[in-house]
C-alpha positions in Angstrom: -44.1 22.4 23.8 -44.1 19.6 20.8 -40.6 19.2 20.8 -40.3 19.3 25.3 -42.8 16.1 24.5 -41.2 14.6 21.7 -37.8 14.7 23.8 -39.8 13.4 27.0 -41.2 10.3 24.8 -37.2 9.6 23.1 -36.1 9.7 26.9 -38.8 7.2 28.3 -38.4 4.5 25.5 -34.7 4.9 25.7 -34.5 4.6 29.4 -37.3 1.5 29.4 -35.0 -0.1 26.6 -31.6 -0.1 28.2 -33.3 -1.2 31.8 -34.9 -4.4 29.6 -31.8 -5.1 27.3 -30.0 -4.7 30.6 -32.4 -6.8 32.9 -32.4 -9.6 29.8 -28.8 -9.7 29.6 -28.2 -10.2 32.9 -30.6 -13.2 33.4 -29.8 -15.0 30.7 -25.8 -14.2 31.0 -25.0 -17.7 32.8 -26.4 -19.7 30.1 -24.6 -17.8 27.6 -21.4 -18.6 29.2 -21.8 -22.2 29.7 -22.4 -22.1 26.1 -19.2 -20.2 25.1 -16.7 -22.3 27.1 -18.8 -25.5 26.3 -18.0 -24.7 22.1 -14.6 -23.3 22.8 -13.0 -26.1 25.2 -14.6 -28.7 23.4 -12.7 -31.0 20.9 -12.3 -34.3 19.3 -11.5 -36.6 22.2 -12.9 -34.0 24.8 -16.6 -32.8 24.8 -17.5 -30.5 28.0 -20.5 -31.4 29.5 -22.6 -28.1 30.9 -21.7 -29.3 34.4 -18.4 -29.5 33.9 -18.0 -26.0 33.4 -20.2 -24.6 35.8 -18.0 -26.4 38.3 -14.5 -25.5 36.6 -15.8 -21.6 36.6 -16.8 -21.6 40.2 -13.8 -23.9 41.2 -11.6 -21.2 39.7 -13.3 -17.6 39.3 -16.3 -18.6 41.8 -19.9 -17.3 41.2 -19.1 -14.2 40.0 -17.1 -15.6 37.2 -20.5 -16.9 35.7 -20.9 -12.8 34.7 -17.4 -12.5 33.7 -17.8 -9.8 30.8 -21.1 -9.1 31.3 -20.4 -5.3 31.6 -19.2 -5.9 27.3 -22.3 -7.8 26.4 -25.0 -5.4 27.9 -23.4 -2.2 26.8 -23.2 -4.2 23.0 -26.6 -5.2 23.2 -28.1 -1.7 24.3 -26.1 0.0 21.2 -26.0 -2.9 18.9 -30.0 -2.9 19.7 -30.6 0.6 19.6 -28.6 1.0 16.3 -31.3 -2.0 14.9 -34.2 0.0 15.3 -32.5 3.6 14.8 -31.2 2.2 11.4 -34.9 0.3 11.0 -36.8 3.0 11.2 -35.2 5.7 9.4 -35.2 3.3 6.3 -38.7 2.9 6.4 -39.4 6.5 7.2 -38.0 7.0 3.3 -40.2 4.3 2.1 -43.2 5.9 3.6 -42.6 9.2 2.9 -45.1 10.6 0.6 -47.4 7.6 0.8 -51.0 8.4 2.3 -51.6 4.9 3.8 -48.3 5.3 5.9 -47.8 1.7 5.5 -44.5 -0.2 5.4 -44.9 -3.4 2.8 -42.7 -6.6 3.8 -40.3 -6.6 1.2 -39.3 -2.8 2.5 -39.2 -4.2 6.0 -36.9 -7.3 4.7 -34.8 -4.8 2.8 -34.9 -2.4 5.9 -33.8 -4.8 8.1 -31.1 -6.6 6.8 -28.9 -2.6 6.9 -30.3 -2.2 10.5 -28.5 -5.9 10.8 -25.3 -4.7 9.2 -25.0 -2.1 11.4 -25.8 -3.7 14.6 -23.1 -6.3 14.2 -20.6 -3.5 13.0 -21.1 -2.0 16.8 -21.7 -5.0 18.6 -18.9 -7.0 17.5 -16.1 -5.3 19.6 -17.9 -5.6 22.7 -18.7 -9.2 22.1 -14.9 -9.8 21.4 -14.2 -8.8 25.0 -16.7 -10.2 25.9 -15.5 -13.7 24.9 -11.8 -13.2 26.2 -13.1 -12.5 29.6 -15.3 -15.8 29.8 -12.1 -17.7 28.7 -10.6 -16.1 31.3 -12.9 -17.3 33.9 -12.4 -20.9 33.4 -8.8 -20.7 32.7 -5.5 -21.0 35.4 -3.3 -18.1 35.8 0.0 -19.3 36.2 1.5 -16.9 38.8 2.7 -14.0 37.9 6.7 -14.1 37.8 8.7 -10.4 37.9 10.3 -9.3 34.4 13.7 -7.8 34.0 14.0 -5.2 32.2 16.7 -5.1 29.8 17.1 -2.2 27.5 14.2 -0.6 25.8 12.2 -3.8 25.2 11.6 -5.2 28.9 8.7 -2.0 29.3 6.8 -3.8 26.2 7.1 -7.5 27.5 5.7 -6.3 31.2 2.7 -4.8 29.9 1.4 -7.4 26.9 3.3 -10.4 28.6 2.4 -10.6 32.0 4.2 -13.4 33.9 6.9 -13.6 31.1 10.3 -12.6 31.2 12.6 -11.4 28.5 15.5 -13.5 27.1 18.0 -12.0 25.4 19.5 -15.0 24.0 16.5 -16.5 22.2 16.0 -12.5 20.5 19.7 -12.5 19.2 19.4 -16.1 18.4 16.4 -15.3 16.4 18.2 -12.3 14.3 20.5 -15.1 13.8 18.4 -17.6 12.0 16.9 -14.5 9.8 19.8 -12.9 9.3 20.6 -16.0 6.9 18.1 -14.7 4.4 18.3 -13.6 1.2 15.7 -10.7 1.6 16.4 -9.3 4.6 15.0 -6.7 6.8 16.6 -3.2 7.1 15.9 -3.1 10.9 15.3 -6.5 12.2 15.8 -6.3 15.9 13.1 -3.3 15.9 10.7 -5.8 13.5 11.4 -8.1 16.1 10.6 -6.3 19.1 7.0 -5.9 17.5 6.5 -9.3 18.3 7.4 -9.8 22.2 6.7 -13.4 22.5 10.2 -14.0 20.4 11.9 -12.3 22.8 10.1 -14.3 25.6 11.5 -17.5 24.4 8.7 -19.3 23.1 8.4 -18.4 20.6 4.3 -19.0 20.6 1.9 -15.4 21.1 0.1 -15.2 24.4 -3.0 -16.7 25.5 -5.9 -14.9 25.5 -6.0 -14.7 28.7 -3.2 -12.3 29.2 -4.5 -10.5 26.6 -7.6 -8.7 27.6 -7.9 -5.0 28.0 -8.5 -2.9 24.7 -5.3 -0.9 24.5 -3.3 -4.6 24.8 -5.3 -6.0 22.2 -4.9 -2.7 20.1 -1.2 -2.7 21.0 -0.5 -6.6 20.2 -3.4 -7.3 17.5 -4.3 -4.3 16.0 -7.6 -2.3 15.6 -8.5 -5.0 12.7 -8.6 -7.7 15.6 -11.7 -6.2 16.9 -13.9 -6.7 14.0 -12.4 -10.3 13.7 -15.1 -12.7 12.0 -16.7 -9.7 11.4 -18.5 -11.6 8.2 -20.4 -14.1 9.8 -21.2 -11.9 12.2 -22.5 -9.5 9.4 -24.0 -12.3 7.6 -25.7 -13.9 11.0 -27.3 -10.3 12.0 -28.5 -9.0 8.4 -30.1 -12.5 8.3 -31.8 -12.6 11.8 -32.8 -8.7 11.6 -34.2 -8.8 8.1 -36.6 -12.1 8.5 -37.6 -10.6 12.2 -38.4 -6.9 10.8 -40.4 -9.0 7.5 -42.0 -11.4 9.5 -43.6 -8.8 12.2 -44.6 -6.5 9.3 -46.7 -9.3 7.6 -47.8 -10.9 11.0 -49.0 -7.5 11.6 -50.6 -6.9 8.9 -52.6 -10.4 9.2 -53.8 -9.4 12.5 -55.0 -6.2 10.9 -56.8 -7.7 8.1 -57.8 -10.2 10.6 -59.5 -7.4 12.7 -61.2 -6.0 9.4 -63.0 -9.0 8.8 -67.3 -8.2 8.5 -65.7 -4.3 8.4 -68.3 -2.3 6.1 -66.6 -0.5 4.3 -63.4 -1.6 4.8 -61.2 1.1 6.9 -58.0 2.3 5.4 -54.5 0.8 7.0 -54.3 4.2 8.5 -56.5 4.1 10.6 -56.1 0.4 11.5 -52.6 1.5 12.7 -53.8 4.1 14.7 -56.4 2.3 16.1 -54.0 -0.8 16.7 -50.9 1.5 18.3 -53.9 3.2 20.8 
């Protein structure tokens, strides 16, 4: 019957977290994409004012394309979140093991928190990643979408990681050409080459992002390693935030306790403070 309950409390707070995370997400979503394009079309000569992209995105995606990638974010937040705490509290389930004031001090919580933050940006950084490409995509024109011919083995490649390009079989040879030349040179170059389907395009630059979107084209033209890309700073930013938010609640917490104890005679135990404050 424990266990039945236990299950029945996991379920509720796991159902009331993913409807808030969600419900959050979705709210603030618009602002969080006027802030992306904002830093990423930004430049030197060129600085993007908020209402300038809210008219570009609706101009070219309309409404909708305020929540472009929304679907990536909420999913990241609700694991990325639930990993926080998961991580959180079975830390600090081994610091207060064995102690009879089941108390967490603030150092353990800073400590605790700065894994939990580690491994919330570990998850959450793929979905954020997707995230971003989609809200390029929003304010960004798709030139139309031109039909490839397919020529040999390599025209199946360009048609589904090039959309809108079409293969040239000059500029390829051309290219074995130049490299051919080399001192050092490759034992298969035209199959190196073929990796790399914007040289058989023509020109020679790698797509926009915005023809790059779905997971298995990433995978396929980037790699698994372009998922995690910044993955540092990311790291960095989330240990940071999650440790200093874990600390700072412990010790706020535990002022409001002490706080509550004041003209207390005798002076209850932080065990029963908790109780009394979590009731």
């Amino acid at each position: 019957m424990e266990d039945l309950l236990k299950n029945q409390l996991f379920a509720t707070h796991a159902i009331a977290a993913t409807t808030s995370v969600t419900l959050g997400t979705a709210l603030t979503y618009p602002l969080d994409t006027i802030k992306v394009l904002v830093q990423v079309g930004s430049g030197p000569g060129k600085q993007l004012t908020p209402a300038q992209v809210l008219d570009r995105v609706r101009s070219l995606s309309g409404n909708a394309g305020l929540y472009s990638g929304f679907e990536w974010l909420a999913l990241g937040r609700i694991l990325g979140v639930g990993a926080r705490f998961g991580t959180y509290e079975i830390l600090t389930a081994f610091y207060k093991d064995g102690r009879e004031d089941n108390f967490v001090h603030v150092s353990e919580a800073f400590m605790a928190g700065i894994v939990a933050g580690f491994a919330e940006s570990l998850i959450s950084s793929p979905f954020e990643f997707f995230k971003l490409r989609e809200q390029v995509k929003s304010a960004s024109r798709i030139p139309s979408v031109t039909s490839v011919t397919e020529r040999g083995t390599v025209a199946p490649m360009i048609a589904r990681l090039l959309p809108g390009y079409s293969a040239d079989k000059r500029a390829l040879n051309q290219s074995v050409s130049l490299l051919s030349t080399l001192t050092t040179k490759h034992p298969n170059m035209m199959g190196a080459l073929q990796g790399y389907p914007w040289m058989i395009t023509g020109s020679g630059r790698p797509p926009s992002v915005c023809d790059v979107r779905r997971p298995l084209d990433v995978i396929s033209l980037e790699g698994w390693s372009a998922l995690w890309r910044g993955i540092r700073s990311g790291v960095v930013r989330d240990s940071v935030f999650s440790g200093i938010f874990f600390s700072s609640w412990q010790f706020l917490h535990r002022a409001m306790l002490d706080w509550k104890a004041v003209g207390m005679d005798p002076l209850p135990r932080y065990s029963s403070l908790v109780s009394c404050h979590c009731f």
